[in-house]
C-alpha positions as CSV (number, residue, x, y, z in Angstrom):
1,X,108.5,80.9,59.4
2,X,110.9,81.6,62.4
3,X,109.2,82.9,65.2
4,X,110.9,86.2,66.2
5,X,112.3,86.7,69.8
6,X,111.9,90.2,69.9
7,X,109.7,92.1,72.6
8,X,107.0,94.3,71.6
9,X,107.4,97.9,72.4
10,X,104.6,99.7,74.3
11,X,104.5,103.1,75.2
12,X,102.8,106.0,78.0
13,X,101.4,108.9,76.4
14,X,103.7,111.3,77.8
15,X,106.8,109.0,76.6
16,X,105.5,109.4,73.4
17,X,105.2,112.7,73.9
18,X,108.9,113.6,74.7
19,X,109.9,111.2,72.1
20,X,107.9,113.4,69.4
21,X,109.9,117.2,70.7
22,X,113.2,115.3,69.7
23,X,114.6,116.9,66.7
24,X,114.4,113.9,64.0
25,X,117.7,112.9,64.3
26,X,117.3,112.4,67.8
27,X,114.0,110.5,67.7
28,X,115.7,107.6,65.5
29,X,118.6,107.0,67.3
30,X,116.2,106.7,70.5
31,X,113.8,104.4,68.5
32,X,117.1,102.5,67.3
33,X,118.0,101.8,70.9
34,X,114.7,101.2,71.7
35,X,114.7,98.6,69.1
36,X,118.1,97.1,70.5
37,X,116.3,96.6,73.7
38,X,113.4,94.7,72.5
39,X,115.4,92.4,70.2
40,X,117.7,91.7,73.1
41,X,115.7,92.0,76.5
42,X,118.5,90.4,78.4
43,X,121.2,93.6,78.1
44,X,122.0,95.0,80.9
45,X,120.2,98.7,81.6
46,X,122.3,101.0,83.3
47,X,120.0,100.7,86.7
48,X,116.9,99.3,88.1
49,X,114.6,100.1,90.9
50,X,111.1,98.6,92.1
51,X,108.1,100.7,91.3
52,X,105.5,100.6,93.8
53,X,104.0,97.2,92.3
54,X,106.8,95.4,93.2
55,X,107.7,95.7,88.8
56,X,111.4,96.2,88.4
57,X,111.6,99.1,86.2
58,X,115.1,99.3,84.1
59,X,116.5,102.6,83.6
60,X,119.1,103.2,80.5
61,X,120.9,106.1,79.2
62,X,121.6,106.3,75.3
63,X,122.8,109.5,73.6
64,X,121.4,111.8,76.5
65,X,118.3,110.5,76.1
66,X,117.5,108.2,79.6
67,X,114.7,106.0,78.6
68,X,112.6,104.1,81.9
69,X,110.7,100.3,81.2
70,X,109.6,97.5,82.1
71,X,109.2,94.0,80.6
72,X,106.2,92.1,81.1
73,X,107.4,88.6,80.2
74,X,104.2,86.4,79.9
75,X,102.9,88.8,77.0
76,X,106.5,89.4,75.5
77,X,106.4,93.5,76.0
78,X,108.4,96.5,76.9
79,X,106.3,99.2,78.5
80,X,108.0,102.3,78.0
81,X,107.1,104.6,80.5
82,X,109.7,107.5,80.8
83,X,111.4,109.2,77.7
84,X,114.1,111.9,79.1
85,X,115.8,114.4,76.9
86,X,118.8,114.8,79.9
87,X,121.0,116.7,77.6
88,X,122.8,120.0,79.4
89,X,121.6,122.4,77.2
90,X,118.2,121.7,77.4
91,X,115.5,120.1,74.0
């Protein structure tokens, strides 16, 4: 069997959290990207800044949803630590 290159996907509680007061619709197309991003840890996130650990924590906007994370390499995982519903009108 073909090992798979695809990351893991961890989360923070209070990701989870906003992830869970997206309508359903929402919620899969955020897991979808979220998905993209682990099967492809090389694309490009829309910015990056260093937390204070020194970790360089990626930040990407998809369908008004901004989504904040960090790879840690050696054990092959995103940590997701920010979900943000950033649309106008509110959740």
């Amino acid at each position: 069997m073909a090992k798979s290159s695809a990351y893991g996907l961890l989360f923070r509680e209070s990701a989870v959290e906003t992830l869970f007061s997206l309508s359903p619709r929402r919620r899969r197309k955020a897991l979808d990207a979220l998905k993209v991003i682990a099967r492809h840890p090389g694309l490009k996130s829309d910015f990056s800044l260093l937390d204070a650990d020194g970790r360089e924590q990626h930040h990407l906007l998809s369908d008004d949803v901004m989504f904040t994370y960090w790879f840690d390499h050696a054990d092959r995982s995103i940590n997701v630590i920010e979900i943000e519903d950033v649309r106008a009108d509110g959740p």
